[in-house]
OpenMM code with the backbone's topology and positions (N, CA, C; nanometers):
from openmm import Vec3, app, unit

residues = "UNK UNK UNK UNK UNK UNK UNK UNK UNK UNK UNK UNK UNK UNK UNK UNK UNK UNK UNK UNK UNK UNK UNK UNK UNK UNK UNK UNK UNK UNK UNK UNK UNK UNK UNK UNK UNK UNK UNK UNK UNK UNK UNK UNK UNK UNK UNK UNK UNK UNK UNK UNK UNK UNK UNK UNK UNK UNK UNK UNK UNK UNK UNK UNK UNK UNK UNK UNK UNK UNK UNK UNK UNK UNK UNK UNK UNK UNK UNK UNK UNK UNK UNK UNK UNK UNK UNK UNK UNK UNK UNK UNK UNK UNK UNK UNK UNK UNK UNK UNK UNK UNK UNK UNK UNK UNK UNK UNK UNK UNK UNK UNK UNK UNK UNK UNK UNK UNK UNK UNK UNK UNK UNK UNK UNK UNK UNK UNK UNK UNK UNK UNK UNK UNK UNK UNK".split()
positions = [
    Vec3(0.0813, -0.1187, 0.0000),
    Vec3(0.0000, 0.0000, 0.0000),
    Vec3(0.0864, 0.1260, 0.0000),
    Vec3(0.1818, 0.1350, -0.0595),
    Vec3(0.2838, 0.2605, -0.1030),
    Vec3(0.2275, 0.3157, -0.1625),
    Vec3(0.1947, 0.3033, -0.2659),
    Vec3(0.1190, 0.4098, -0.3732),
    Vec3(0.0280, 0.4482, -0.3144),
    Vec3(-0.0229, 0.6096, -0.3545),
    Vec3(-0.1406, 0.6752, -0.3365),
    Vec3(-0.2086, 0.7249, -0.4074),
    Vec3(-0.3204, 0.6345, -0.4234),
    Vec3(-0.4017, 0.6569, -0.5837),
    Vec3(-0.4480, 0.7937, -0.5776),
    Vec3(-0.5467, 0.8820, -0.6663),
    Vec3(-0.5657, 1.0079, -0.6523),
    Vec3(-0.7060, 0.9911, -0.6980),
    Vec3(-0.7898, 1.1165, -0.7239),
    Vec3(-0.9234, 1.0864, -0.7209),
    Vec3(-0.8980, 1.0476, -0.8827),
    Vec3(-0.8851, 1.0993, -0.9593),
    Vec3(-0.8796, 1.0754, -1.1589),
    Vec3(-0.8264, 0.9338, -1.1584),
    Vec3(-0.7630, 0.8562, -1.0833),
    Vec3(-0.7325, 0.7508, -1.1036),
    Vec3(-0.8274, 0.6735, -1.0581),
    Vec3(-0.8829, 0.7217, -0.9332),
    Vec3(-1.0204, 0.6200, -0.9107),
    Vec3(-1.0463, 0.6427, -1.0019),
    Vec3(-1.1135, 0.7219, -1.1080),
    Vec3(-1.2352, 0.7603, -1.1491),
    Vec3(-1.2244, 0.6198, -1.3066),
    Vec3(-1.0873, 0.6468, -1.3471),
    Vec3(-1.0139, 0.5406, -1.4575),
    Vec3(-1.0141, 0.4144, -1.3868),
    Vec3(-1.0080, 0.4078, -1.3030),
    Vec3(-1.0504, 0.2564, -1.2123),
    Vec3(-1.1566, 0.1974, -1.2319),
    Vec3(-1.2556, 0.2719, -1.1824),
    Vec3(-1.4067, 0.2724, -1.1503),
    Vec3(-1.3809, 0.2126, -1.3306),
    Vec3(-1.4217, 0.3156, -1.4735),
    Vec3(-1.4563, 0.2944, -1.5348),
    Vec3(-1.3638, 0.1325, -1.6086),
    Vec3(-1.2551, 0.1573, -1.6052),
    Vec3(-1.1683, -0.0169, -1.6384),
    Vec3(-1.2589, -0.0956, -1.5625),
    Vec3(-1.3055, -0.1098, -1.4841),
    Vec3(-1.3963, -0.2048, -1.4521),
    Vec3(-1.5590, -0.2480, -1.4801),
    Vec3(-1.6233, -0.1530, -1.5563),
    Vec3(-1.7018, -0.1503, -1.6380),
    Vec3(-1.6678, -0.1424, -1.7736),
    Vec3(-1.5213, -0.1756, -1.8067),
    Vec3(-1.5168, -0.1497, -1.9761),
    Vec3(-1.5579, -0.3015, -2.0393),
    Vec3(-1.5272, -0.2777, -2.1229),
    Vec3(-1.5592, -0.4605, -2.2313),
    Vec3(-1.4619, -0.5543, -2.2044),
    Vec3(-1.3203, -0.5204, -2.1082),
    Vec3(-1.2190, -0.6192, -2.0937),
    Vec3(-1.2456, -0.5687, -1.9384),
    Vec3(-1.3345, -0.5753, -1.8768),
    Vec3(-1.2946, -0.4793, -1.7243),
    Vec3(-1.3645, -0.6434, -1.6722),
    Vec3(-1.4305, -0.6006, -1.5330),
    Vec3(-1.4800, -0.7134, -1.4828),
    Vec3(-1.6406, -0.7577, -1.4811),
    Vec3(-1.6885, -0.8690, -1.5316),
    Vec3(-1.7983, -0.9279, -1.5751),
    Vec3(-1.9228, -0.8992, -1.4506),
    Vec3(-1.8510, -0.8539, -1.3110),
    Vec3(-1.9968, -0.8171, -1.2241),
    Vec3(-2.0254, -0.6929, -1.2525),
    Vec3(-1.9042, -0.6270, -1.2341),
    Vec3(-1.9008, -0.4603, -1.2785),
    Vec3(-1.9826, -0.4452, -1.3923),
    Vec3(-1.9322, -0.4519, -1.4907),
    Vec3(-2.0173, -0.4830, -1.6119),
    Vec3(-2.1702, -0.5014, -1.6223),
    Vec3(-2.2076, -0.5922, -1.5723),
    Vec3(-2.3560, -0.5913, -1.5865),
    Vec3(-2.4459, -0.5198, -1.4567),
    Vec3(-2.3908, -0.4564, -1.3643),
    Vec3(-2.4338, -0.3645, -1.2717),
    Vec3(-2.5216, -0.2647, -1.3656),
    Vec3(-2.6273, -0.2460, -1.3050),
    Vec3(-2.7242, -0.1163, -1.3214),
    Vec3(-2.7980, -0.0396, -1.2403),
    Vec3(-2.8267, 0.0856, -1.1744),
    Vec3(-2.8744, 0.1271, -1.0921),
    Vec3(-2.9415, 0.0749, -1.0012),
    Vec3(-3.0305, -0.0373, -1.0559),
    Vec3(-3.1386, -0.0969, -0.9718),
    Vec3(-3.1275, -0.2215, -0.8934),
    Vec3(-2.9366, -0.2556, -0.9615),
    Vec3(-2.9039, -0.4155, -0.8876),
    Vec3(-2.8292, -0.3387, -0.8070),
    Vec3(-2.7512, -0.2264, -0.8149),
    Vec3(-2.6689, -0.1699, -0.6782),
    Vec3(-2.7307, -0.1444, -0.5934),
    Vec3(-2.8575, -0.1332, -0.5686),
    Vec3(-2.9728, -0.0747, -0.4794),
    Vec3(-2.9408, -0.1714, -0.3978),
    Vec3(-2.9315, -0.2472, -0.3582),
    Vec3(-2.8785, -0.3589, -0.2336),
    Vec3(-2.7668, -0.3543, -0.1532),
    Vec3(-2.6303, -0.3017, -0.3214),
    Vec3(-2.4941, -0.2923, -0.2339),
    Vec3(-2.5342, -0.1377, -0.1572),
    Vec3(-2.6209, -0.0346, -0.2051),
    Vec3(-2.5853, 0.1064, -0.1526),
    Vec3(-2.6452, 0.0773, -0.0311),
    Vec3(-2.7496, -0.0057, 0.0296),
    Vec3(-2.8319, 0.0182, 0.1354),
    Vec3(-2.7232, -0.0654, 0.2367),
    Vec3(-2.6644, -0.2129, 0.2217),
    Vec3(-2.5655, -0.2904, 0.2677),
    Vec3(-2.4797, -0.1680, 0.3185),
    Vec3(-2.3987, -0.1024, 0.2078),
    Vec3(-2.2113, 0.0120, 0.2329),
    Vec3(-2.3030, 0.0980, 0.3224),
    Vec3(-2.4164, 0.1738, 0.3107),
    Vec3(-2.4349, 0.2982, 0.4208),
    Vec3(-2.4993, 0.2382, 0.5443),
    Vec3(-2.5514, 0.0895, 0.5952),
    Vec3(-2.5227, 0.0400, 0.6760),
    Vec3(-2.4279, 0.0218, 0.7830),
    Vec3(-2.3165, -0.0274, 0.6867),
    Vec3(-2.1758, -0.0682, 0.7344),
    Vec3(-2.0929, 0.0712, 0.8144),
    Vec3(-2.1314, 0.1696, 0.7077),
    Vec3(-2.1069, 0.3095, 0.7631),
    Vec3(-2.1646, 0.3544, 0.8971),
    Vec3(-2.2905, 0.3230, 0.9015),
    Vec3(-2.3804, 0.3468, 1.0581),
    Vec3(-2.2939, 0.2295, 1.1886),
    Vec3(-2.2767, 0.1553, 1.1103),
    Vec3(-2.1970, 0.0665, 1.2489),
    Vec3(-2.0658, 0.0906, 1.2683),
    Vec3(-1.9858, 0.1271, 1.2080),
    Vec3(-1.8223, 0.1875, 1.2142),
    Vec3(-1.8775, 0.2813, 1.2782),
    Vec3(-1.9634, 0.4200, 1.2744),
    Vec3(-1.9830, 0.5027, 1.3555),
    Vec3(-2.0041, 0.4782, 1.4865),
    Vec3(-2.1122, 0.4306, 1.4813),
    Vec3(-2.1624, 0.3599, 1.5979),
    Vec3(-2.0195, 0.2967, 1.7069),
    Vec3(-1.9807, 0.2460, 1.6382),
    Vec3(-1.8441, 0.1723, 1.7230),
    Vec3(-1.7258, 0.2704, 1.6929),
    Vec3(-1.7298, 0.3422, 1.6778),
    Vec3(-1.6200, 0.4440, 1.7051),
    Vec3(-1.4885, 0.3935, 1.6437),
    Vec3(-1.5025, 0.2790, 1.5077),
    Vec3(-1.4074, 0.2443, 1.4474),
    Vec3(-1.3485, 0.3680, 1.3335),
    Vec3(-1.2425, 0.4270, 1.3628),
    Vec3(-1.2388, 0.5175, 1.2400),
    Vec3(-1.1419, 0.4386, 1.1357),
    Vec3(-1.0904, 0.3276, 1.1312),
    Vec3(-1.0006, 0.2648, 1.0248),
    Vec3(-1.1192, 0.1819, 0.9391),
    Vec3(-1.2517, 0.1525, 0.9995),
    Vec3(-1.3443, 0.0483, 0.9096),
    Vec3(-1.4140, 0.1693, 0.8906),
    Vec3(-1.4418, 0.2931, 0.9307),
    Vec3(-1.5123, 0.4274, 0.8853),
    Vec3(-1.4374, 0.4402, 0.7664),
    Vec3(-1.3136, 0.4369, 0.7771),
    Vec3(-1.2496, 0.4897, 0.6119),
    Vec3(-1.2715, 0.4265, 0.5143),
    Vec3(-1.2664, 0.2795, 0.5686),
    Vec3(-1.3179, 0.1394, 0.4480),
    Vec3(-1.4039, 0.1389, 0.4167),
    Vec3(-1.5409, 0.1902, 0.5026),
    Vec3(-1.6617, 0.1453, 0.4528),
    Vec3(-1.7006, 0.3031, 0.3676),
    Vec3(-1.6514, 0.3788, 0.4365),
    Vec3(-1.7073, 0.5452, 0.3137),
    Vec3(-1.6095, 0.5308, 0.2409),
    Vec3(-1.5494, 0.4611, 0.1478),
    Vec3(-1.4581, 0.4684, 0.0530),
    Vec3(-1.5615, 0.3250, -0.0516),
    Vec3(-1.6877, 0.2544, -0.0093),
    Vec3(-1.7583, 0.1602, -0.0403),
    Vec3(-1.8729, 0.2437, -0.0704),
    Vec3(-1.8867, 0.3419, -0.0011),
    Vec3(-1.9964, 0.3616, -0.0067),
    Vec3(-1.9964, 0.5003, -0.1570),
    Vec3(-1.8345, 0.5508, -0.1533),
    Vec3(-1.8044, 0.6550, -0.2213),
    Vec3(-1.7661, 0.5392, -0.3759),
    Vec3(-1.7823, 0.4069, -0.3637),
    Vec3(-1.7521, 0.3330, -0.4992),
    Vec3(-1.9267, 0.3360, -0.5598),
    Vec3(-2.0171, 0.3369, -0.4606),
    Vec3(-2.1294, 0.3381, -0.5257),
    Vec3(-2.1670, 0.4571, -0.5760),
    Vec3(-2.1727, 0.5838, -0.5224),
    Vec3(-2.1682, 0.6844, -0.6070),
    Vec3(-2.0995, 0.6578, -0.7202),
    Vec3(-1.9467, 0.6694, -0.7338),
    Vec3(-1.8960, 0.6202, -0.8683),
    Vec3(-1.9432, 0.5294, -0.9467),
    Vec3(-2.0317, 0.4450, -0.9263),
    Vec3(-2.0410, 0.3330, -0.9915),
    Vec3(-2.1498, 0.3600, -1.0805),
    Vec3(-2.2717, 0.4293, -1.0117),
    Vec3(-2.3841, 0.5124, -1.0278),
    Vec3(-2.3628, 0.6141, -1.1412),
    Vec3(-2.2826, 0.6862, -1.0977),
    Vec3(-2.1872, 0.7835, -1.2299),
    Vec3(-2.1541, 0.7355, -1.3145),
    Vec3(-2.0675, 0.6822, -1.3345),
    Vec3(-2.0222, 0.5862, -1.4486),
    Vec3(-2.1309, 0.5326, -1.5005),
    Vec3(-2.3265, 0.4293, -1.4661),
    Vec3(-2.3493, 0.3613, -1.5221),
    Vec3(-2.4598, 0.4704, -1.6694),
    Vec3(-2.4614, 0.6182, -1.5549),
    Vec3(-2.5233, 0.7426, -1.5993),
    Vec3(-2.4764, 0.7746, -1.7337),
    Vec3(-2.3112, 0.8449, -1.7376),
    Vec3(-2.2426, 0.8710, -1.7959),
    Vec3(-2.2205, 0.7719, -1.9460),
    Vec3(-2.2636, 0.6077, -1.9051),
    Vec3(-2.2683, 0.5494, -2.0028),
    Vec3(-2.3336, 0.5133, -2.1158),
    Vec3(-2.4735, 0.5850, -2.0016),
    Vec3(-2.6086, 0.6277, -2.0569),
    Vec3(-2.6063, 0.7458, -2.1338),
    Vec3(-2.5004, 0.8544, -2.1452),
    Vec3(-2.4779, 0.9912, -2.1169),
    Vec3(-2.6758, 1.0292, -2.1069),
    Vec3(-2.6491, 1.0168, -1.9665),
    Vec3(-2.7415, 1.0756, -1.9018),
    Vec3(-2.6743, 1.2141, -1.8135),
    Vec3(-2.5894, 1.1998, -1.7324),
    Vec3(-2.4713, 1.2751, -1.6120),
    Vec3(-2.3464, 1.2188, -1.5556),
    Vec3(-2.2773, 1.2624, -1.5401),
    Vec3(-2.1125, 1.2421, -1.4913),
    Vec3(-2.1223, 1.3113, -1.3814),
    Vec3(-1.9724, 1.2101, -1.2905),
    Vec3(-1.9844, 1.2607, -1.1896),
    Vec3(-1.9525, 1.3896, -1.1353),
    Vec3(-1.8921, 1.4304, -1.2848),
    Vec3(-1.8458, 1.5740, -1.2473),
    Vec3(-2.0211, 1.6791, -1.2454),
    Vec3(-2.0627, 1.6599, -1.2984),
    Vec3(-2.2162, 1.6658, -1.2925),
    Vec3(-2.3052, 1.6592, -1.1361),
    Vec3(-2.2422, 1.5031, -1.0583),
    Vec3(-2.3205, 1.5296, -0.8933),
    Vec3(-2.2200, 1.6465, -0.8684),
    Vec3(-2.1294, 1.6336, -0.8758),
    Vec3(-2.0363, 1.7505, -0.8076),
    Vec3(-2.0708, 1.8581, -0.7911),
    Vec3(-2.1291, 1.9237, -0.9172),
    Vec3(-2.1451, 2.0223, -0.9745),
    Vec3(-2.2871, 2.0408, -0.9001),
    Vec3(-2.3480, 1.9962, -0.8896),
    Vec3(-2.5038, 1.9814, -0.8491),
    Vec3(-2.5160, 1.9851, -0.7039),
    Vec3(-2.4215, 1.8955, -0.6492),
    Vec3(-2.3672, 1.9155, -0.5139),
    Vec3(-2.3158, 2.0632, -0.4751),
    Vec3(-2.2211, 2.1173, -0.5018),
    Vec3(-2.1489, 2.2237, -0.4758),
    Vec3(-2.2405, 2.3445, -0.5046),
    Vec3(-2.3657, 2.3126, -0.5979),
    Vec3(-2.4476, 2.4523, -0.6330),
    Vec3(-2.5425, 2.4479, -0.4876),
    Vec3(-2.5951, 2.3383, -0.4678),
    Vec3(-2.6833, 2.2664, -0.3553),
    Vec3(-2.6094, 2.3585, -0.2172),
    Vec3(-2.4985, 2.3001, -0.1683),
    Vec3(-2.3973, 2.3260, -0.0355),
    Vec3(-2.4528, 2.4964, 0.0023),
    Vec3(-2.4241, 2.5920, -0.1379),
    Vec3(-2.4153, 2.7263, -0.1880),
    Vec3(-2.5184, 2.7399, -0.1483),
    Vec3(-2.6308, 2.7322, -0.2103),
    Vec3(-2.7530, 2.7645, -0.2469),
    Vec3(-2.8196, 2.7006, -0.0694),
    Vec3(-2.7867, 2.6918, -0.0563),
    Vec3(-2.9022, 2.5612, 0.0963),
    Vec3(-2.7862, 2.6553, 0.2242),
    Vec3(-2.6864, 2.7145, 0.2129),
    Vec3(-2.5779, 2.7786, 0.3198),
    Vec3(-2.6169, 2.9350, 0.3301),
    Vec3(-2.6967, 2.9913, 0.3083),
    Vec3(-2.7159, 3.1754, 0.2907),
    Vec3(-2.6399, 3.2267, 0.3570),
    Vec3(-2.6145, 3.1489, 0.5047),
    Vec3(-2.5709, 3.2007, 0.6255),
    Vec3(-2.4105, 3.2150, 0.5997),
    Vec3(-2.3619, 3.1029, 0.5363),
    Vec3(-2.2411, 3.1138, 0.5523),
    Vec3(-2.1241, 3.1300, 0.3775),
    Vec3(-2.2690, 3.1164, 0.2747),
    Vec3(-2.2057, 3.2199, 0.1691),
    Vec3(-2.3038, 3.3340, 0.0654),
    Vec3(-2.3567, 3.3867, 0.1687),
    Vec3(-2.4282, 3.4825, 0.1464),
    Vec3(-2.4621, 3.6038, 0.2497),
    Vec3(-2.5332, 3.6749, 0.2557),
    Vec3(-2.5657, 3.7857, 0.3584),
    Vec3(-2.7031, 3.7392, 0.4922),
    Vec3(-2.7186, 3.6335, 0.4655),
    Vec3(-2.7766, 3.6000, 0.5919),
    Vec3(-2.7179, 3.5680, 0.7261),
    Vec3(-2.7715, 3.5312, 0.8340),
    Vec3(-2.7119, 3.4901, 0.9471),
    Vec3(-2.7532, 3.3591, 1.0103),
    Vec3(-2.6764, 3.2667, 1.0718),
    Vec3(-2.7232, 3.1393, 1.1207),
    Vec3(-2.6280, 3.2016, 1.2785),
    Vec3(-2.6870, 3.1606, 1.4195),
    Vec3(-2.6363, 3.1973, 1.5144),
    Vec3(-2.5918, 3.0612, 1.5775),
    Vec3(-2.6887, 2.9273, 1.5465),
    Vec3(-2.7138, 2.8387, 1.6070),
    Vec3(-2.7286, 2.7323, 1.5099),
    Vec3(-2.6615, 2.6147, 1.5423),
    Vec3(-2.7052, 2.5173, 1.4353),
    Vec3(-2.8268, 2.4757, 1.4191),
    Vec3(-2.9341, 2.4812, 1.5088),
    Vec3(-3.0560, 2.4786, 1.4929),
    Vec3(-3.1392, 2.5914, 1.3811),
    Vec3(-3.0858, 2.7364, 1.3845),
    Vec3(-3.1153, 2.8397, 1.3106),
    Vec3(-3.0653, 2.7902, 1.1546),
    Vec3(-2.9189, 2.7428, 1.1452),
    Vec3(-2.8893, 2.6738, 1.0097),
    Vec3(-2.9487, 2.5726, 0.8977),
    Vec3(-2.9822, 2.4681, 1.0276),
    Vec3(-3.0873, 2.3311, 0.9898),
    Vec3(-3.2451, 2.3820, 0.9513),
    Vec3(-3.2723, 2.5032, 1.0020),
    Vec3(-3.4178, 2.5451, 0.9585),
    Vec3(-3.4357, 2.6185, 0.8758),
    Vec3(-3.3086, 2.7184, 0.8351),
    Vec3(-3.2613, 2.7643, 0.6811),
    Vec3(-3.2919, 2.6965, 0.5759),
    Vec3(-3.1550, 2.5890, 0.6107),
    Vec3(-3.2017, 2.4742, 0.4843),
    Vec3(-3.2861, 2.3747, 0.4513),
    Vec3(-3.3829, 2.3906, 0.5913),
    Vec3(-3.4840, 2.3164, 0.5616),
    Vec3(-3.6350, 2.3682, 0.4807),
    Vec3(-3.5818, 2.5173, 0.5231),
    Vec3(-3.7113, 2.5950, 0.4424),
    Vec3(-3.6835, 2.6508, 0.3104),
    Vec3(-3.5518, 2.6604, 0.2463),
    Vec3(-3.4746, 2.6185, 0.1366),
    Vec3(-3.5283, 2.5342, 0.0392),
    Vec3(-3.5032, 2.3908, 0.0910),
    Vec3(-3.5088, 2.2775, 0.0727),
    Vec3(-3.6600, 2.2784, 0.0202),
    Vec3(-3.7151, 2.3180, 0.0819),
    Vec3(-3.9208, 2.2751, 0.1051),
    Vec3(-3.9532, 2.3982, -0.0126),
    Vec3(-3.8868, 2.5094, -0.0148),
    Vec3(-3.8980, 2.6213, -0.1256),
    Vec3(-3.8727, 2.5599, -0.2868),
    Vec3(-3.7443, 2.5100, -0.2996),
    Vec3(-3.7245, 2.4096, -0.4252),
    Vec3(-3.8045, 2.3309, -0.4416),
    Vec3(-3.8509, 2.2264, -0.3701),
    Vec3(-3.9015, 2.1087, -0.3931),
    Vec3(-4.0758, 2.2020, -0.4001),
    Vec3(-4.0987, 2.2783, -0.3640),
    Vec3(-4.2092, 2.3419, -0.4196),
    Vec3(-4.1836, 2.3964, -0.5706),
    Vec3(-4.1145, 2.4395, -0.6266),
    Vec3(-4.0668, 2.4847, -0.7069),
    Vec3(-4.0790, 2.3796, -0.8553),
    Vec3(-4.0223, 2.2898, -0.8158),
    Vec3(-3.9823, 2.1490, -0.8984),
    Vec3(-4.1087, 2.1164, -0.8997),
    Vec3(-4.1991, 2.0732, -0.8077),
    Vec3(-4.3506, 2.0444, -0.8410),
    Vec3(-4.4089, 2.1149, -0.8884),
    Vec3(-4.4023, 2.2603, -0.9067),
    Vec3(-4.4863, 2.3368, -0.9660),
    Vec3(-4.4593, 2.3418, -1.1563),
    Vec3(-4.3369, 2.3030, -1.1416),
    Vec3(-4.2909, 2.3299, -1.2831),
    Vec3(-4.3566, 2.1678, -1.3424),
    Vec3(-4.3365, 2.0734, -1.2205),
    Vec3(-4.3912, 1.9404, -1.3190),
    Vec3(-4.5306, 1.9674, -1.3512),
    Vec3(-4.5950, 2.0250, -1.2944),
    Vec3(-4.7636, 2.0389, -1.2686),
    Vec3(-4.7445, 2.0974, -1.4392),
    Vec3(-4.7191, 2.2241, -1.4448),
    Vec3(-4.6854, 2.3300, -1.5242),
    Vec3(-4.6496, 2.2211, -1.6618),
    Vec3(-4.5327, 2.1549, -1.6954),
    Vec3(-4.4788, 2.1184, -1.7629),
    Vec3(-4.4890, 1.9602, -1.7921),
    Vec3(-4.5859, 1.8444, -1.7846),
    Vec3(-4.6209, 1.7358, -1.7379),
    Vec3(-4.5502, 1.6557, -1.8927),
] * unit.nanometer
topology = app.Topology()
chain = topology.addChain("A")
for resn in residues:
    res = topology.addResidue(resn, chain)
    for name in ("N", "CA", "C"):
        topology.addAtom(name, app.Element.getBySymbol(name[0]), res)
């Protein structure tokens, strides 16, 4: 374990293993058969917490961070989205859902923060329904 892979090399990992010479489980994975491994890895994650293991915490969110990738990749193959895409979606999300802390609002209390983004949150998702209503 000398080497230290980097994230672009996962990412060439991840996909060599879904290519046509990669590996035959990888390969036929699709969103709806990982649905077992993702619920299993963020399990595994709740019990490393739980037990205050932080060396099986790194193992198991590095399992749980292969299913995102894996998810990406099966998207991307679809060109449906890449993962540079959750990223991107992520990082607008963080922004957009934080006022307090990259914008001109104020959070005093993490309770004041959590009800920010929860009325945020409930504002979009109003938003998104209105446009499906709108746009069916």
């Amino acid at each position: 374990m000398d080497k230290k892979y980097t994230y672009d090399e996962l990412l060439q990992i991840v996909a060599e293993l879904r290519s046509d010479h990669g590996c035959p489980w990888d390969r036929e994975q699709t969103h709806e058969s990982l649905i077992k491994c993702l619920r299993e890895e963020s399990q595994e994650v709740v019990e490393a917490i739980e037990h205050r293991d932080d060396e099986n915490l790194c193992e198991e969110l590095g399992d749980v961070l292969l299913q995102v990738l894996m998810h990406s990749q099966i998207a991307a193959e679809e060109s449906r989205f890449t993962i540079e895409d959750v990223i991107d979606m992520l990082a607008h999300k963080l922004v957009r859902r934080h006022p307090h802390v990259f914008g001109d609002q104020k959070a005093l209390t993490a309770e004041e923060g959590l009800a920010s983004w929860n009325e945020i949150k409930a504002q979009e998702k109003a938003r998104k329904h209105n446009k499906m209503v709108e746009n069916p």
